[in-house]
N, C-alpha and C positions, 0 to 999 in steps of 0.2 A: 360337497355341500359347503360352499365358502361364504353362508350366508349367516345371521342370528336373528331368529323370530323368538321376541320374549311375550310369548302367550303365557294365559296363569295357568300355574300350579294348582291343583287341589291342596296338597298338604301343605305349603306356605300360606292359606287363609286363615285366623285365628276362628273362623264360624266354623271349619272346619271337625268334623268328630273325630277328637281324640282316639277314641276305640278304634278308627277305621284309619287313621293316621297311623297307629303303633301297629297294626295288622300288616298296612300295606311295605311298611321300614322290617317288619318281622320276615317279609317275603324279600327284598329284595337283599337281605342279608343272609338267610337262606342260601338263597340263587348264586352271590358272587361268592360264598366260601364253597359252594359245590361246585361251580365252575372252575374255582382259580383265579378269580378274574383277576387279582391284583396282585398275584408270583410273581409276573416278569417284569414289576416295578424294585420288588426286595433288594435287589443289588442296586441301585439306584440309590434307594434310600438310605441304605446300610453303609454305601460311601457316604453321604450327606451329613449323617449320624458320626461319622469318624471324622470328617474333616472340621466338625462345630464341638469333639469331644464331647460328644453327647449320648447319654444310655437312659433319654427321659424321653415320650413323646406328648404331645400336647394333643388330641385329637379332636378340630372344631367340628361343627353341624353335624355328628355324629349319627343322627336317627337314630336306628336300632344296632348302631357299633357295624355296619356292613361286613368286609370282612377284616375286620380290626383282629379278630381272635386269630385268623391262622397268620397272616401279618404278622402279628408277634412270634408266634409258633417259627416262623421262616426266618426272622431277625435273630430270634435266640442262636437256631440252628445253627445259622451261616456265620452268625459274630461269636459264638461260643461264648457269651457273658448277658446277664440278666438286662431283660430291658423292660422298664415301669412305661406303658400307656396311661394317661388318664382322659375317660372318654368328654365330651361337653356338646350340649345342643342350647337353641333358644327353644327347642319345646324337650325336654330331658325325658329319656324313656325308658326311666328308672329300672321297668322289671326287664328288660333286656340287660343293661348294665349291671342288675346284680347276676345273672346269668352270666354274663362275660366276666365278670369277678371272682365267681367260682370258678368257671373251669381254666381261669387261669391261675386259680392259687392266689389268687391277693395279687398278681403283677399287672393286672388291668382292673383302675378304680376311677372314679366317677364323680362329678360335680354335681352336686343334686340341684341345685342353683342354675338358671339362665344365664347362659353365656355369650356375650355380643361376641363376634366372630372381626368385627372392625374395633373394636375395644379390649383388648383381654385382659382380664384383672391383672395385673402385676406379678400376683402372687402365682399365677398359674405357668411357671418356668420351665421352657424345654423346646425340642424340636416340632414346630407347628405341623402339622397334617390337615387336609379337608380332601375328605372322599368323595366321590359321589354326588358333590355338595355346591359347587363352585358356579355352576349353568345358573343354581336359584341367581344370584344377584345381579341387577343390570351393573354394566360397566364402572360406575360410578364406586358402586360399593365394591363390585370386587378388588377395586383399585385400592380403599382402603384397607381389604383384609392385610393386602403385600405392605401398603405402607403402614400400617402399626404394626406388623415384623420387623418390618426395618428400623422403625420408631425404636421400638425395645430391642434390636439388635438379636433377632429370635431367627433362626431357618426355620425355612419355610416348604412345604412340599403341597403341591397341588393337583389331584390325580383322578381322572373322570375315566369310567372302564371303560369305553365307546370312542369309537373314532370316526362319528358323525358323518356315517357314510349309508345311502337313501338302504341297503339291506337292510339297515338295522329296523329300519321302521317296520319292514316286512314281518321280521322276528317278533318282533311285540304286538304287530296285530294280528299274526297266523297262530303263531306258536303259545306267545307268554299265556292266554288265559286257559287253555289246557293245561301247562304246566301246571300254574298255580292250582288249578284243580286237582290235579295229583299230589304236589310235595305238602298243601295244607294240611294233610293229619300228624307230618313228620316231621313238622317245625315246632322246635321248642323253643324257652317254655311254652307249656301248652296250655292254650287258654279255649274256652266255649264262644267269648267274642270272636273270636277269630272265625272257628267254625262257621257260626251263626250269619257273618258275613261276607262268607264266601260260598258256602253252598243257598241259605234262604234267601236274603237279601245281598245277591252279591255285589257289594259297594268296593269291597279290596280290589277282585278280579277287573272292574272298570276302574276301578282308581288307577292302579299301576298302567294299564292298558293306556289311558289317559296322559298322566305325567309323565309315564315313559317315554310318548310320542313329544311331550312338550321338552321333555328334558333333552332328548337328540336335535329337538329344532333350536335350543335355547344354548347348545355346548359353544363354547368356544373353539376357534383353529386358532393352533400355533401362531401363526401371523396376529390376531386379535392379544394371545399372550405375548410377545413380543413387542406390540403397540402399547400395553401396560406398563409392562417393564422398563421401557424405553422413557416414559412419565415419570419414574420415579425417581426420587432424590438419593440415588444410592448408590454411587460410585467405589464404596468398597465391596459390594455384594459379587460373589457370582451366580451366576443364571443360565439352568440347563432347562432348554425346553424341547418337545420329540413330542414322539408315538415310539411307546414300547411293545414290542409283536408279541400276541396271546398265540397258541396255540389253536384256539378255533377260525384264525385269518382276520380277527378283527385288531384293533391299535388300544390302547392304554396312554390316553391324552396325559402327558405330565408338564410341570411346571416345577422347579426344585432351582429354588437361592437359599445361598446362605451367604455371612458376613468372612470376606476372604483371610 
């Protein structure tokens, strides 16, 4: 699939419901830390993180933190020394993040404040991340998330679990709304909205079903990250871009600069 359809999003509309936005980011965070989806990037990043001397992560458009919690879990393990995440979204979803904040002990904390993803405050210093996140912006802007990293001399890591291949569609329209019918009682924290709009009014299970199909039509391929790249004013950067191999035969889309 070497093509990119930017159809809308449900959860990038601000009309959008809140309750069914943090429901639907509740499942797919779920999902990729009981998959694994994003183990076979940890070495990836954990060089990234040593060659910028860095044991801080910045984590943009984070939704519900995806799988930011076992991410760190995998960084501590493999680097043997503490690593500080702090999560940030333009829509922040707070009771996730304080969630992620506990069961990590204080080592993953949180911007309660709206975060531009093409602007980052200053103050917010360390190894950039965006997960899961990168398909929301047409071209134009993902172009600037890379160039204010560069701007502020920040690495940069960019990592979509899917490798925009027509199965996947399959998956999300066979498979995902039965899942979610299943793991809903065993997503924490646990909330009644959630219930409420997954079993009565199921808006989550068509949400995700929805953006999921948008979000495989809307990923970038390496070629389109490398046309980016290739744009920017950053000749002392370097720039790894791939498919890192998952276990269940699918790719882990990445994009990872940092300043040489």
């Amino acid at each position: 699939m070497k093509h990119r359809w930017h159809l809308m999003e449900l959860e990038d509309q601000a009309w959008f419901p809140h309750m069914v936005r943090q429901g639907m980011m509740d499942v797919l965070r779920f999902l990729i830390t009981a998959l694994g989806i994003y183990k076979p990037i940890v070495p990836l990043l954990l060089k990234a993180l040593r060659q910028t001397n860095q044991s801080k992560i910045i984590d943009l458009c984070a939704g519900a933190g995806g799988g930011i919690l076992q991410i760190w879990e995998e960084l501590e393990k493999q680097s043997g020394q503490p690593i500080n995440i702090t999560v940030t979204d333009k829509f922040p979803n707070v009771e996730a993040y304080q969630f992620l904040q506990a069961q990590s002990k204080g080592a993953i904390t949180y911007a309660e404040e709206e975060v531009d993803a093409t602007a980052v405050p200053v103050a917010l210093i360390g190894f950039r991340t965006v997960f899961s996140a990168f398909h929301h912006f047409r071209p134009e802007m993902a172009q600037k998330i890379l160039q204010d990293a560069v701007r502020q001399n920040q690495g940069i890591g960019v990592f979509e679990g899917a490798s925009k291949k027509w199965h996947e569609l399959l998956l999300v329209w066979l498979v995902f709304p039965w899942v979610i019918l299943l793991i809903t009682p065993f997503i924490r924290p646990f909330t009644w909205s959630r219930l409420f709009f997954t079993y009565l009014v199921p808006l989550i299970p068509l949400g995700v079903v929805w953006d999921g199909t948008v979000s495989i039509l809307r990923m970038y391929t390496p070629e389109h990250l490398h046309a980016m790249v290739q744009k920017l004013d950053a000749p002392h950067y370097t720039w790894q871009i791939g498919r890192a191999k998952h276990w269940s035969g699918t790719g882990v889309l990445y994009l990872i600069g940092y300043p040489s």
